[in-house]
Every structure is written in structure tokens, then in C-alpha cells.
N, C-alpha and C positions, 0 to 999 in steps of 0.2 A: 304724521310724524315721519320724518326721514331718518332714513338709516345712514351713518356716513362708513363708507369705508375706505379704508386706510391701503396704500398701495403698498405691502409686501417686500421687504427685499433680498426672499429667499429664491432661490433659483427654482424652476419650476417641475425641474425631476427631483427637487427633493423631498417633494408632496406622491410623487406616484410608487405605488408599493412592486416592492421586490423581494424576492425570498434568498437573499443573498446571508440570512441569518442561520436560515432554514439548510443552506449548504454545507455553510462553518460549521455548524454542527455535524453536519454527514461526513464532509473529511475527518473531522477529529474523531468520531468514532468508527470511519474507515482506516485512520491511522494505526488507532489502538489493537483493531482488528489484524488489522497488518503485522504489527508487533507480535500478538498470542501466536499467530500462524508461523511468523520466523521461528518462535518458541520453541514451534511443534519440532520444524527442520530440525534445530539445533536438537534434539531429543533424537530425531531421527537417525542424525549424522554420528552421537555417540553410542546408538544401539548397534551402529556397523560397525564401529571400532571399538566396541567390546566385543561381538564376535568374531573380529579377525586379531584380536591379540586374548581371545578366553584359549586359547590352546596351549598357553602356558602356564595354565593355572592346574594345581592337580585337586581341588575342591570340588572342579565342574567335572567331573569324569564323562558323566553321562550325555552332558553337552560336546565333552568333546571330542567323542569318537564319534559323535555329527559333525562337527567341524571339521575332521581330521577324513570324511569320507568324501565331503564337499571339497576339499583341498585336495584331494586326488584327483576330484575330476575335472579342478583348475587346472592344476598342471600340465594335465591331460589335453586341456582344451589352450593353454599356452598365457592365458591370462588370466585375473581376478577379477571379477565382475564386482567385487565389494567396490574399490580400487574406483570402478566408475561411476558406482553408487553415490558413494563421496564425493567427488569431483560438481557431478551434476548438482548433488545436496547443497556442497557451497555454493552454485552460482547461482540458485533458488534461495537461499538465503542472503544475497547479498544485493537481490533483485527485491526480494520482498523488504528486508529492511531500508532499502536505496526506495519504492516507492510508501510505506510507512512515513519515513522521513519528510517526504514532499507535500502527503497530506498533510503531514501537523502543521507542515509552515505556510503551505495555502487556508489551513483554517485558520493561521493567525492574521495571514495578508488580509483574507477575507472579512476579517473583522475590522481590520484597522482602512478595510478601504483604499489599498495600495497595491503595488505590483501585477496588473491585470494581466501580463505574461507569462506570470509564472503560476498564477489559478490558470490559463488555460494551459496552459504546456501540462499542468500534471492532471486536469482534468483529460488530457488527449491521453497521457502513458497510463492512465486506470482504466485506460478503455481496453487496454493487454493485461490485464488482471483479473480476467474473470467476470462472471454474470453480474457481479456487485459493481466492478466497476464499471461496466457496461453503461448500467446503470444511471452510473453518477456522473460518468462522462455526458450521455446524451444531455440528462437534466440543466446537467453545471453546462453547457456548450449552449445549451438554448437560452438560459438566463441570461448570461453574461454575451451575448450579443444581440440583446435586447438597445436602444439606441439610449432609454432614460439610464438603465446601470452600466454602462458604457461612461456616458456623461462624471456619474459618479466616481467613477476612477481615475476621469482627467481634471478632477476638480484640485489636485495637487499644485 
């Protein structure tokens, strides 16, 4: 008894496995991740500017003849280090929410199988984010110039 088979008309890296699923999910909960840590920032950035304006509160007393001993030796020293405290905090928080941002939208590219530029450009800038992104850069960099999920993005 012969077997008949039928010739196929699916293209043939749509059969070889890739863990491009497996990614989507790593950005989206490196996204999310992303976001708690902005959080943190912004908690950070209001704990400076409560104690550079707790000096005029008279309830903190005892705080603020801390403050009030630290503010002398600003003066003394010609500037406020709170001042650049903040400064830096925003540009930490606008870097972390700026690459948060990129992962949610590479995990949705990622899904829908579209935009292969913009999964790697933000799989390259998590590679500046730390051991996690490190991480997920090399991973996501090796997968996606693999030749079969390559194929799969210029199937548009």
C-alpha cells in the first residue's frame, strides 16, 4: 500500500521552531519591570524634594535642624547636591521609562511578526540596562539573525 503525499504550500521556515514567543514574553515582563523601577525613581525624586522643602514645615522640628545643619554646609560648599540629585533622577527616569516603552512595543511587534528593526534596535539599547538586559539582548540578537526567523519577518 502506497502512501500518497501531497506537496505542501507552506513555506518551509514555517515548519522550523523558534523561540520568538519565548522573547515576547521576556520583553513584556522586562517592560513591566522597567516600569516598577521608574516607580521606584519617582519615589526617589519625591523623597528629595520633601527634604529640601521639609524646612519649612514646623511639625518636623527634629528633622529640621538636620536639614538646617546640611544647608549650612551647602552653602558653605556653594551648591546643593540635592539639586543634582534630581536632575540625574529625572534623566534615570526618563531613560528607564523611554526603554520600558520599547519593550512593550517589541513584545507586541514580536507577536504580530512585524517590524524586525525595531526588535533589534531595542534588543541593542537593553543591552545599556543592566545584567537583565544583557541578557536579553544577546538571546534576542542570536535568535532573530537566525536565517529561518529572519525569513519570517520579510514574509510581509
Amino acid at each position: 500500500m502506497a502512501i500518497e503525499t501531497t506537496p505542501t504550500t507552506e513555506a518551509p521556515f514555517a515548519t522550523q521552531p523558534n523561540n520568538l514567543d519565548t522573547f515576547r514574553i521576556l520583553f513584556l515582563v522586562y517592560g513591566l519591570l522597567r516600569i516598577v523601577g521608574c516607580l521606584v525613581l519617582i519615589a526617589y525624586i519625591s523623597f528629595f524634594t520633601f527634604i529640601g522643602t521639609i524646612e519649612n514645615k514646623p511639625e518636623y522640628s527634629q528633622i529640621k535642624n538636620i536639614v538646617e545643619a546640611q544647608n549650612t554646609e551647602f552653602q558653605e560648599m556653594g551648591f546643593n547636591p540635592m539639586i543634582i540629585m534630581q536632575i540625574f533622577l529625572g534623566i534615570g527616569i526618563i531613560f528607564t521609562l523611554t526603554t520600558a516603552i520599547l519593550s512593550i512595543l517589541s513584545s507586541v511587534h514580536i507577536s504580530r511578526k512585524t517590524n524586525y528593526n525595531l526588535i533589534f534596535t531595542t534588543a541593542i539599547i537593553t543591552c545599556f540596562t543592566g545584567i537583565l538586559g544583557i541578557l536579553l539582548c544577546i538571546f534576542t540578537l542570536i535568535e532573530l539573525t537566525k536565517p529561518h526567523v529572519k525569513k519570517v519577518f520579510n514574509k510581509e
